[in-house]
KESE-401126 format. One record per atom (N, C-alpha, C): atom name; x, y, z; residue number from 1. Coordinates in steps of 0.001 Angstrom, whole numbers. Last residue first. Layout:
BEGIN
+----+---------+---------+---------+-----+
: at :      c1 :      c2 :      c3 :   i :
+----+---------+---------+---------+-----+
: CA :       X :       Y :       Z : NUM :
...
+----+---------+---------+---------+-----+
end
This chain:
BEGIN
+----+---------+---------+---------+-----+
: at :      c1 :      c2 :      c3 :   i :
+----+---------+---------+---------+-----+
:  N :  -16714 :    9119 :   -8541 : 143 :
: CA :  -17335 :    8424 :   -9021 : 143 :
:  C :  -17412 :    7167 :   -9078 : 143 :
:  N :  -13988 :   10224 :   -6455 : 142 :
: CA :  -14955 :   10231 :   -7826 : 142 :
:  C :  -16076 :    9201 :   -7656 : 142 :
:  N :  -12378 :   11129 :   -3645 : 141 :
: CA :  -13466 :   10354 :   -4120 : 141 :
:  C :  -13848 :   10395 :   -5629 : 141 :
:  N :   -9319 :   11358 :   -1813 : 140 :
: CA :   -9611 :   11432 :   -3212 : 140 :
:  C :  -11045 :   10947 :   -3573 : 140 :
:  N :   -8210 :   12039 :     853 : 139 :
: CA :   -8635 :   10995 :     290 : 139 :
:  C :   -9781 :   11737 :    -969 : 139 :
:  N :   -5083 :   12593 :    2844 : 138 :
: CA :   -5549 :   13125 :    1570 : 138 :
:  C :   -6440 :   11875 :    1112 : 138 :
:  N :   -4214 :   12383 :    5975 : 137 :
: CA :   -4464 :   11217 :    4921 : 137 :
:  C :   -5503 :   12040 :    3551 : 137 :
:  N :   -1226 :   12984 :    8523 : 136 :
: CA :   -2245 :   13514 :    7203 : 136 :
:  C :   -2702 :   12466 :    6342 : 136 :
:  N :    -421 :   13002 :   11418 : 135 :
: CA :    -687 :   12176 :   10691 : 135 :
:  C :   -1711 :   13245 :    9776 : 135 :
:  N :    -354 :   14855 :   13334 : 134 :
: CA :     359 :   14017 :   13863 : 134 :
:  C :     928 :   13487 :   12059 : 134 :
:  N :   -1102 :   18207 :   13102 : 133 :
: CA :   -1377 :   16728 :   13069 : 133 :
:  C :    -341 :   16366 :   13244 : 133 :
:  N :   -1808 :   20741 :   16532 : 132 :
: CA :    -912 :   20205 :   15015 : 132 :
:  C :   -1113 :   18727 :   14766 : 132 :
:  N :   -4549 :   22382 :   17505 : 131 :
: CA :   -3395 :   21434 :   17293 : 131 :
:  C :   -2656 :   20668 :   16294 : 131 :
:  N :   -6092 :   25002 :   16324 : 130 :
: CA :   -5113 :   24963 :   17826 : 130 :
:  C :   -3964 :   23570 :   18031 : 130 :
:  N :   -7481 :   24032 :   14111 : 129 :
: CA :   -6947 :   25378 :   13795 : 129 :
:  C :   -6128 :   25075 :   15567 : 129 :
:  N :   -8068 :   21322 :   14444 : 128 :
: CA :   -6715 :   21592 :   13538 : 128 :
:  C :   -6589 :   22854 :   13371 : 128 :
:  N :   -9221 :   21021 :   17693 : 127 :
: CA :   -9303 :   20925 :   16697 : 127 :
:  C :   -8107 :   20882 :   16017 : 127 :
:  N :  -10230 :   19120 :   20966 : 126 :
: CA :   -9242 :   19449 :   19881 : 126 :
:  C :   -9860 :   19571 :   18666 : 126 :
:  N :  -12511 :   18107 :   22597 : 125 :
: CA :  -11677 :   19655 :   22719 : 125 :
:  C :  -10787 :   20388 :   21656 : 125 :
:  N :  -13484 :   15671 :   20796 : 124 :
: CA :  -14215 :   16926 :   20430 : 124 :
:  C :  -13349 :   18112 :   21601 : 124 :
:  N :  -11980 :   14112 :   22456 : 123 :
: CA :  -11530 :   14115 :   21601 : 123 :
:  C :  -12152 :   16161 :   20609 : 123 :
:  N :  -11925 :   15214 :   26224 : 122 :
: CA :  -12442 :   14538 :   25463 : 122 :
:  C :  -12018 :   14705 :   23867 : 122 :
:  N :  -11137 :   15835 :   29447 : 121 :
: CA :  -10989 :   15933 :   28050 : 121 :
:  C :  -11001 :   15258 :   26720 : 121 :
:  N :  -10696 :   15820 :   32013 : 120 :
: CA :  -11702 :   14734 :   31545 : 120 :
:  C :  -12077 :   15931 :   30168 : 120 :
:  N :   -7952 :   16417 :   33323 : 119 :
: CA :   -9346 :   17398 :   33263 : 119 :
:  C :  -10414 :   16893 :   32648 : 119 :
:  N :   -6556 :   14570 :   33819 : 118 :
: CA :   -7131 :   14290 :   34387 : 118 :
:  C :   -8419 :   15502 :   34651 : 118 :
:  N :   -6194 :   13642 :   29903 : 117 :
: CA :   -5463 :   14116 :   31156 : 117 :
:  C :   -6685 :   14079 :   32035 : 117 :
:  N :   -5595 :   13652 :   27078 : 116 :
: CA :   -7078 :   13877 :   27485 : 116 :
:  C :   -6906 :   14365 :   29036 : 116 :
:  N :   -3845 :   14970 :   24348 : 115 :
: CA :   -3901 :   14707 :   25955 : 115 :
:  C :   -5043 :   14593 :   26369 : 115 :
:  N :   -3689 :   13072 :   21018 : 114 :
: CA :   -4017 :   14610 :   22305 : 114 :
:  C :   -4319 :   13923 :   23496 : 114 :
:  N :   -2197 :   12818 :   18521 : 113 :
: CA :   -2301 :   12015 :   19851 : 113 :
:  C :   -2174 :   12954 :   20801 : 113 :
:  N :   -4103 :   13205 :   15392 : 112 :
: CA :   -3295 :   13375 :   16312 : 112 :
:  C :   -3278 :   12955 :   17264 : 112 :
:  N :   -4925 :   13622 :   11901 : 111 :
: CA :   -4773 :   12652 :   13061 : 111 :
:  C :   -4018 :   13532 :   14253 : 111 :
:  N :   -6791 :   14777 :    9481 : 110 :
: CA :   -6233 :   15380 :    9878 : 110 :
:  C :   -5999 :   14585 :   11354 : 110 :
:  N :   -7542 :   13822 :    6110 : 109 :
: CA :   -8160 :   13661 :    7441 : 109 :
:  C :   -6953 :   14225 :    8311 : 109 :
:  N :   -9120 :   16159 :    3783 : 108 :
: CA :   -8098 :   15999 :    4219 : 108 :
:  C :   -8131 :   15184 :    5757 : 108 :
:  N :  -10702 :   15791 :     365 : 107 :
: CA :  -10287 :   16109 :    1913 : 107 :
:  C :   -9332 :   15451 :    2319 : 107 :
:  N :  -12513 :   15816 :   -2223 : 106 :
: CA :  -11247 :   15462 :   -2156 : 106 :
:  C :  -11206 :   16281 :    -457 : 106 :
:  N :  -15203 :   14229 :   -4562 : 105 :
: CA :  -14633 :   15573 :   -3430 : 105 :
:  C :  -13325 :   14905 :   -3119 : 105 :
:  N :  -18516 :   12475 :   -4123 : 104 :
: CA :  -17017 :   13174 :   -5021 : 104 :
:  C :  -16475 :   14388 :   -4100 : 104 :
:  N :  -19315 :   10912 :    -635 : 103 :
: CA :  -19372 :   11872 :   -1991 : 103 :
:  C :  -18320 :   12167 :   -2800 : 103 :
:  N :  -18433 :    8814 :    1258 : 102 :
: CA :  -20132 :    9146 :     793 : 102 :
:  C :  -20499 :   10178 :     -21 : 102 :
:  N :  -16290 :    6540 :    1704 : 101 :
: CA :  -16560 :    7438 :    1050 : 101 :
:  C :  -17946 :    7584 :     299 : 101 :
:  N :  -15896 :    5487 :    5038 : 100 :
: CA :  -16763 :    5363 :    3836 : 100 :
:  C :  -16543 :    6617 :    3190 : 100 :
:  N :  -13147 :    4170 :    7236 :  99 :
: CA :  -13902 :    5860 :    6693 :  99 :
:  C :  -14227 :    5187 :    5231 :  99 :
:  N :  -11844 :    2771 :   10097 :  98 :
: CA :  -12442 :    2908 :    8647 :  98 :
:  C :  -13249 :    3838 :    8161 :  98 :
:  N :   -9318 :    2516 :   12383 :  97 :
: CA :  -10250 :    3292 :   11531 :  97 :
:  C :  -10737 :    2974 :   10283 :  97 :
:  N :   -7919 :    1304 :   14469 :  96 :
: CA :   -7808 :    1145 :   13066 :  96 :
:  C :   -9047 :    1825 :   13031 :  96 :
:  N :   -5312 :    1074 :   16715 :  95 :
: CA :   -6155 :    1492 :   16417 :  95 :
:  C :   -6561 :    1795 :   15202 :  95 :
:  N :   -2631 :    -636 :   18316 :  94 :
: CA :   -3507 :    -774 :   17252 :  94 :
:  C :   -4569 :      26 :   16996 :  94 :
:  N :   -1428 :    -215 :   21692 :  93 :
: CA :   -1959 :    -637 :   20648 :  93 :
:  C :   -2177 :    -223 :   19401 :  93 :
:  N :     492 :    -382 :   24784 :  92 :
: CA :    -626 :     287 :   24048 :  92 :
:  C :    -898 :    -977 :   22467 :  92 :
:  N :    2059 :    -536 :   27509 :  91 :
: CA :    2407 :   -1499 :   25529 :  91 :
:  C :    1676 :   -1091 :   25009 :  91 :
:  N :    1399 :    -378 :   29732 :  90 :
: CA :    2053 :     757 :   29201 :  90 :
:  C :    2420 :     325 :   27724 :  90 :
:  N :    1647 :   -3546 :   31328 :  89 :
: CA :    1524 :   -1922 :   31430 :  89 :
:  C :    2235 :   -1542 :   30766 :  89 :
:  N :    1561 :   -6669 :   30424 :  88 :
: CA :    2227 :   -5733 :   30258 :  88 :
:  C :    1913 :   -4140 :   30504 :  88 :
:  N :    -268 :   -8663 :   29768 :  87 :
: CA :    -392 :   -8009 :   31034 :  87 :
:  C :     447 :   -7124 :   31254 :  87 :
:  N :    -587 :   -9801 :   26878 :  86 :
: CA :     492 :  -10660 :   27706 :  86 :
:  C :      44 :  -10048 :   29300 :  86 :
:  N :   -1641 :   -7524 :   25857 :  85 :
: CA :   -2009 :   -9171 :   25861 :  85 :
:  C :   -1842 :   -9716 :   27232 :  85 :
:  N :     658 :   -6276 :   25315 :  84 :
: CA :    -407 :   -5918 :   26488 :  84 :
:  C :   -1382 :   -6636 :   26490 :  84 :
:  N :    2350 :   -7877 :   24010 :  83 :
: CA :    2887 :   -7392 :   24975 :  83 :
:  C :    1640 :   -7268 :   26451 :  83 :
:  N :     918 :   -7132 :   21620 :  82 :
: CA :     949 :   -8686 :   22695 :  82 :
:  C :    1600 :   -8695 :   23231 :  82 :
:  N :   -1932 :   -4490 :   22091 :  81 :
: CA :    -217 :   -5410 :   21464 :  81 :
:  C :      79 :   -6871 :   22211 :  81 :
:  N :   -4936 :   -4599 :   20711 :  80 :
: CA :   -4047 :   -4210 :   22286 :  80 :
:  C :   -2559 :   -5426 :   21572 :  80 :
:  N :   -6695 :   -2997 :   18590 :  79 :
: CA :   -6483 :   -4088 :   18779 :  79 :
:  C :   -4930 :   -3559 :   19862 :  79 :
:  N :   -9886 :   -1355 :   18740 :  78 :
: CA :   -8537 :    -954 :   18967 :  78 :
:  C :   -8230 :   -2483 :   19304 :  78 :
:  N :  -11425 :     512 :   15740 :  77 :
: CA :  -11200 :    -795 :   17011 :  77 :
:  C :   -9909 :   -1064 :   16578 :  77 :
:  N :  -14385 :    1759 :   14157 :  76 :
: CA :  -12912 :    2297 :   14490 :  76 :
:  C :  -13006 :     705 :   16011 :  76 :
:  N :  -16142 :    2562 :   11738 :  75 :
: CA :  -15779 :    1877 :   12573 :  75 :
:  C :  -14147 :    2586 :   13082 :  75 :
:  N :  -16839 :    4610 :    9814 :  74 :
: CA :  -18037 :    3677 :    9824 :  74 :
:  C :  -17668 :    2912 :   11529 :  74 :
:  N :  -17384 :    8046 :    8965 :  73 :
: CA :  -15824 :    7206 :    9702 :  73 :
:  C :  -16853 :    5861 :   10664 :  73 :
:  N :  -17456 :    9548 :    6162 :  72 :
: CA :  -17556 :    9131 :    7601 :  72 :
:  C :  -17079 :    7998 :    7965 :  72 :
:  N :  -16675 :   12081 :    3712 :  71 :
: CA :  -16365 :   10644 :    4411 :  71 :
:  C :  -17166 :   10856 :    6210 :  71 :
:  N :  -16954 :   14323 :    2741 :  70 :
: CA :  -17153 :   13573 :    1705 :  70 :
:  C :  -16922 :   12532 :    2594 :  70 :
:  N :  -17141 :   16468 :    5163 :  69 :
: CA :  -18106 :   15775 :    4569 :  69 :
:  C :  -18321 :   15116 :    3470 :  69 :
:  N :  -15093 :   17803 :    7578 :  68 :
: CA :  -15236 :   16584 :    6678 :  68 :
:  C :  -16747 :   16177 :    6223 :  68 :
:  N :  -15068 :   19232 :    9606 :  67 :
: CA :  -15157 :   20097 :    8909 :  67 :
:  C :  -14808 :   18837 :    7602 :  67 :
:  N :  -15363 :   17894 :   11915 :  66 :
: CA :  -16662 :   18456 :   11564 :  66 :
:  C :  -16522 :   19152 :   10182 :  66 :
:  N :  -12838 :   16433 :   11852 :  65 :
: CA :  -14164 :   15436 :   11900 :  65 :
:  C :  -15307 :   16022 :   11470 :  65 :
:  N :  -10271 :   17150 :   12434 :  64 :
: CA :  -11309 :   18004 :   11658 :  64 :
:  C :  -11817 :   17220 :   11030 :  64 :
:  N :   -9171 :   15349 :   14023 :  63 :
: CA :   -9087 :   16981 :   14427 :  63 :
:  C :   -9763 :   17694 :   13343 :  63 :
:  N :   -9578 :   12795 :   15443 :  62 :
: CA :   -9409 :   13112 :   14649 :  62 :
:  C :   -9965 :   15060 :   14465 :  62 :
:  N :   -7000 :   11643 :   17888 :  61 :
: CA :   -8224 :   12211 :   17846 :  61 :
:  C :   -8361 :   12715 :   16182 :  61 :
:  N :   -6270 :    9229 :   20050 :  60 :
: CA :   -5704 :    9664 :   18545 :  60 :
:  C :   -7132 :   10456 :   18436 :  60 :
:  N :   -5140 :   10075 :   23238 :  59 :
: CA :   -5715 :    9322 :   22473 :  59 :
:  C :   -6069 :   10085 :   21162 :  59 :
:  N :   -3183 :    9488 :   26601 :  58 :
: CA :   -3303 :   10464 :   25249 :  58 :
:  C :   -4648 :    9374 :   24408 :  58 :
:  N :   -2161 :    8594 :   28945 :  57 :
: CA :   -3349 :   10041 :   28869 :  57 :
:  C :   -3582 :   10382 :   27455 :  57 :
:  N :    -350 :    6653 :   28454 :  56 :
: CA :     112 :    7871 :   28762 :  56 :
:  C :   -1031 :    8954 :   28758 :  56 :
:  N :   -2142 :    4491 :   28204 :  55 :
: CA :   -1286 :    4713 :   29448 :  55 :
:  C :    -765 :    5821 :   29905 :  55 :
:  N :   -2806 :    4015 :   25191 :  54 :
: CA :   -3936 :    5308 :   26236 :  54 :
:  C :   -2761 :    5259 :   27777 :  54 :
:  N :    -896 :    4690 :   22761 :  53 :
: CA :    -803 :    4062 :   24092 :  53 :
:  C :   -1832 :    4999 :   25015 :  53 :
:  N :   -1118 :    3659 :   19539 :  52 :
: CA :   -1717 :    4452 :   20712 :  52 :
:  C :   -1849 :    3879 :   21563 :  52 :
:  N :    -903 :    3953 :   16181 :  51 :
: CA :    -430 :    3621 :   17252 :  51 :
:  C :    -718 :    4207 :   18197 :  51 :
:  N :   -3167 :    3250 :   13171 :  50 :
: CA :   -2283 :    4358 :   14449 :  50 :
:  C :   -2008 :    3669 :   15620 :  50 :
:  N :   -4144 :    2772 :   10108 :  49 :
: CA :   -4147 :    2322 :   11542 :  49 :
:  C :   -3103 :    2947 :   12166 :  49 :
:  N :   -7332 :    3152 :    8009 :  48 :
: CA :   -5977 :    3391 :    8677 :  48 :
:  C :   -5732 :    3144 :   10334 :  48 :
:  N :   -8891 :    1775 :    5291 :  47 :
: CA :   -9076 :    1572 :    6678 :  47 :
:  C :   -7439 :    2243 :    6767 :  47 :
:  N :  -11701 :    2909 :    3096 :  46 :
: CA :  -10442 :    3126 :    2945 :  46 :
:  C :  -10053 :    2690 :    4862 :  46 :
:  N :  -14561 :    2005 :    1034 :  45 :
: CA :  -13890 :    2402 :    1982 :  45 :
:  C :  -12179 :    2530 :    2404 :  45 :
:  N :  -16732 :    3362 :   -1672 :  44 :
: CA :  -15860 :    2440 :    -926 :  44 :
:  C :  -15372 :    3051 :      53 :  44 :
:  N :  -19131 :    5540 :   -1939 :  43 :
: CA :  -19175 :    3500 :   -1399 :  43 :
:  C :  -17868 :    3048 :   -1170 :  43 :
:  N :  -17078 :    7196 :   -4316 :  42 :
: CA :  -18553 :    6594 :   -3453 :  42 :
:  C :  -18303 :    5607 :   -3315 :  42 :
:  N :  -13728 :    5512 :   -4610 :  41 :
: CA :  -15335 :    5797 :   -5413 :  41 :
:  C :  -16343 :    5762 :   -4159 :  41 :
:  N :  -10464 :    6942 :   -3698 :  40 :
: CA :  -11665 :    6143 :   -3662 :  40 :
:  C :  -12877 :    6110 :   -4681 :  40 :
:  N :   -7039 :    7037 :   -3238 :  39 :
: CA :   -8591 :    7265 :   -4129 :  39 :
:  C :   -8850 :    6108 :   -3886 :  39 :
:  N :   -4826 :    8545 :    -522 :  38 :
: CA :   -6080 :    7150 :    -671 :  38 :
:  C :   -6882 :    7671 :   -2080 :  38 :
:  N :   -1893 :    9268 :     848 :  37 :
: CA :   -3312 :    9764 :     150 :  37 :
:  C :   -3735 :    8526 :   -1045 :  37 :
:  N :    -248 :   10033 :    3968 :  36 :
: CA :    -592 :    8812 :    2898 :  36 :
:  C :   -1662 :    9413 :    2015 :  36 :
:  N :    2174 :   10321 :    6436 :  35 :
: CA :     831 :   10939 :    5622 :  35 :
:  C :     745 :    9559 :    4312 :  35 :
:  N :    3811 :   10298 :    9091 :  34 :
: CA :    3260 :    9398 :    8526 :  34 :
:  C :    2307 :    9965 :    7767 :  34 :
:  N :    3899 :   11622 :   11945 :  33 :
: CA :    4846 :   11988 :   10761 :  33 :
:  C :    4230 :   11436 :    9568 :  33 :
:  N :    3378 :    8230 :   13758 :  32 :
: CA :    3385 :    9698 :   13381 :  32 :
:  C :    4252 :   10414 :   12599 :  32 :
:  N :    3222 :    5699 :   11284 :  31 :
: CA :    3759 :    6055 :   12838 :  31 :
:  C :    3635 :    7752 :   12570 :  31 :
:  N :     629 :    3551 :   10676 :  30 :
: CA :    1231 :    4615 :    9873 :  30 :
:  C :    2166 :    5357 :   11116 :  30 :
:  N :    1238 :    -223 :   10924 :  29 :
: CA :     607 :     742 :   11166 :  29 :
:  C :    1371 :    2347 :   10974 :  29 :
:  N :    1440 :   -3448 :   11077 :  28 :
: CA :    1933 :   -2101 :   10161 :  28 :
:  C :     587 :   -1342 :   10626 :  28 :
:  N :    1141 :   -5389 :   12864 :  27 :
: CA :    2003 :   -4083 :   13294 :  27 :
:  C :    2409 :   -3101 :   12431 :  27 :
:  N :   -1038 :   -6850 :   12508 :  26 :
: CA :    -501 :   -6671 :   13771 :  26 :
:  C :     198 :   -5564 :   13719 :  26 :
:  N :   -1441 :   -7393 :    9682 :  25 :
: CA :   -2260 :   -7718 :   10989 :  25 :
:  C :   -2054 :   -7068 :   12029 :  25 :
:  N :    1980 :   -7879 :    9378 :  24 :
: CA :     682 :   -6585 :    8338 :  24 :
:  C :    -702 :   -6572 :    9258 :  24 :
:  N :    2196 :   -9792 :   10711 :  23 :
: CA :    3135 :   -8511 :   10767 :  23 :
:  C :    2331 :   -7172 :   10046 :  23 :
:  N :    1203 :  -11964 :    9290 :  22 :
: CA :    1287 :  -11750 :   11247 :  22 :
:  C :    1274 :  -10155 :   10902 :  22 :
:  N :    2227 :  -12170 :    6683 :  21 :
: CA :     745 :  -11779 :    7174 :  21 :
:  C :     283 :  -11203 :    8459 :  21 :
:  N :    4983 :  -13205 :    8044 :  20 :
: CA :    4813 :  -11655 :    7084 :  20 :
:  C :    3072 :  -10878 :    7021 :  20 :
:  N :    4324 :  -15370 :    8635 :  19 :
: CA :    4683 :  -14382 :    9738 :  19 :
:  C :    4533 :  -13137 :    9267 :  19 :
:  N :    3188 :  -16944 :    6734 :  18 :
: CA :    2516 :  -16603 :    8072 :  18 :
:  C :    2912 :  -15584 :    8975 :  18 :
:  N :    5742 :  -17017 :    5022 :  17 :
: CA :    4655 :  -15848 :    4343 :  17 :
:  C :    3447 :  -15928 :    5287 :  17 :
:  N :    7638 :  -18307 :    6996 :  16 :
: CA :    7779 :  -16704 :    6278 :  16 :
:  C :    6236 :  -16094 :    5718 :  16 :
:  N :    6618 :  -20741 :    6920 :  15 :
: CA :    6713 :  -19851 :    8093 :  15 :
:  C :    6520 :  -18582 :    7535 :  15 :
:  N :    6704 :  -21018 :    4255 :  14 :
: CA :    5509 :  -20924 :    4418 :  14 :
:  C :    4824 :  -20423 :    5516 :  14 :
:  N :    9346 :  -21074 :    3958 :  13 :
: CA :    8766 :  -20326 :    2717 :  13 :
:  C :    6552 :  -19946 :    3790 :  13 :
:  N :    9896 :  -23498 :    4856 :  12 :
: CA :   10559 :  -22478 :    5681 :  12 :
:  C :    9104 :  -21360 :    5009 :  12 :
:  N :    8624 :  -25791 :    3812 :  11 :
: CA :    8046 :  -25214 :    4991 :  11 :
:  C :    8155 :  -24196 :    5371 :  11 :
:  N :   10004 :  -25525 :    1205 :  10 :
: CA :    8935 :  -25032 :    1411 :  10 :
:  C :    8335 :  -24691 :    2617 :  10 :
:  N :   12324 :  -26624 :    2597 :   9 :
: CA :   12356 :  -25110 :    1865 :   9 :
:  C :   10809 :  -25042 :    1876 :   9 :
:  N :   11581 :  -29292 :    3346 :   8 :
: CA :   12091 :  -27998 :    4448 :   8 :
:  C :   12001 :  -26737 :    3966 :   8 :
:  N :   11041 :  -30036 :     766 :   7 :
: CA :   10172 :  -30079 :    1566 :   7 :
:  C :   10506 :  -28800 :    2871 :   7 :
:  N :   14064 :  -30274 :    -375 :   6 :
: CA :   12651 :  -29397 :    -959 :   6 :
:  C :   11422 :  -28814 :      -4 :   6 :
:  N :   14964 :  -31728 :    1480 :   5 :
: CA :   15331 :  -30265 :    1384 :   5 :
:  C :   14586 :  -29526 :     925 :   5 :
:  N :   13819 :  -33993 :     186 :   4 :
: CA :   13912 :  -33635 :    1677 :   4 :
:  C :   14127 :  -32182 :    1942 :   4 :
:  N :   14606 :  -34364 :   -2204 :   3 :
: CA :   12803 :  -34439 :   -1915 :   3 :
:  C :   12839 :  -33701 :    -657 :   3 :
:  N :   17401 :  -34857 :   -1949 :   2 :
: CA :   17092 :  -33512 :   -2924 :   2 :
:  C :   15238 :  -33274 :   -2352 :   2 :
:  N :   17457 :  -37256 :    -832 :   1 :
: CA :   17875 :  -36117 :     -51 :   1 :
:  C :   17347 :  -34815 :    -656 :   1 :
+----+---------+---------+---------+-----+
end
């Protein structure tokens, strides 16, 4: 009986550390309000992820993209909830970003969820001197 229980405990143990992986995959992501600060070295990279429902007209823009030059921003993809998987309107998603660090220096990435609306407004309308972040990510480079 003692072999038997063992066995169930481990299975349980093993649900748990699939679902806990699920959950970091899928749904940790920084919620607005949310700041964080990253060191890096040249060459490496740093990935963040935001929540974003395009349903409502909005989309995460990064608001001082031009005024950043120790990083660029290699990828970005949007993973859809399983809700909106499923066919669900209005469940939005995942959006993950990755940013290379391409010099020493220290900046600031500056996030937000701006209206694009039916004036066909695009991410480049917004900056950080007219809109407030959502999200701050301080990233640190050396050497």
């Amino acid at each position: 009986m003692k072999g038997k229980n063992l066995i169930i405990f481990i299975l349980l143990l093993k649900i748990i550390a699939i679902g806990y992986v699920c959950y970091q995959r899928y749904f940790d992501f920084y919620k607005s309000g949310e700041n964080d600060t990253f060191k890096l070295r040249v060459g490496q990279s740093v990935q963040i992820k935001l929540y974003v429902n395009g349903s409502t007209g909005e989309a995460i823009c990064w608001l001082n993209e031009k005024n950043v030059n120790i990083l660029k921003k290699t990828t970005s993809l949007y993973k859809p909830s399983f809700y909106q998987q499923l066919g669900y309107e209005g469940s939005g998603g995942i959006i993950s970003y990755t940013f290379e660090a391409t010099a020493i220096g220290q900046q600031t990435i500056k996030m937000a969820h701006c209206p694009l609306g039916p004036e066909g407004k695009t991410c480049e309308d917004y900056s950080d001197k007219e809109t407030p972040s959502d999200n701050e990510f301080t990233i640190i480079v050396t050497e």
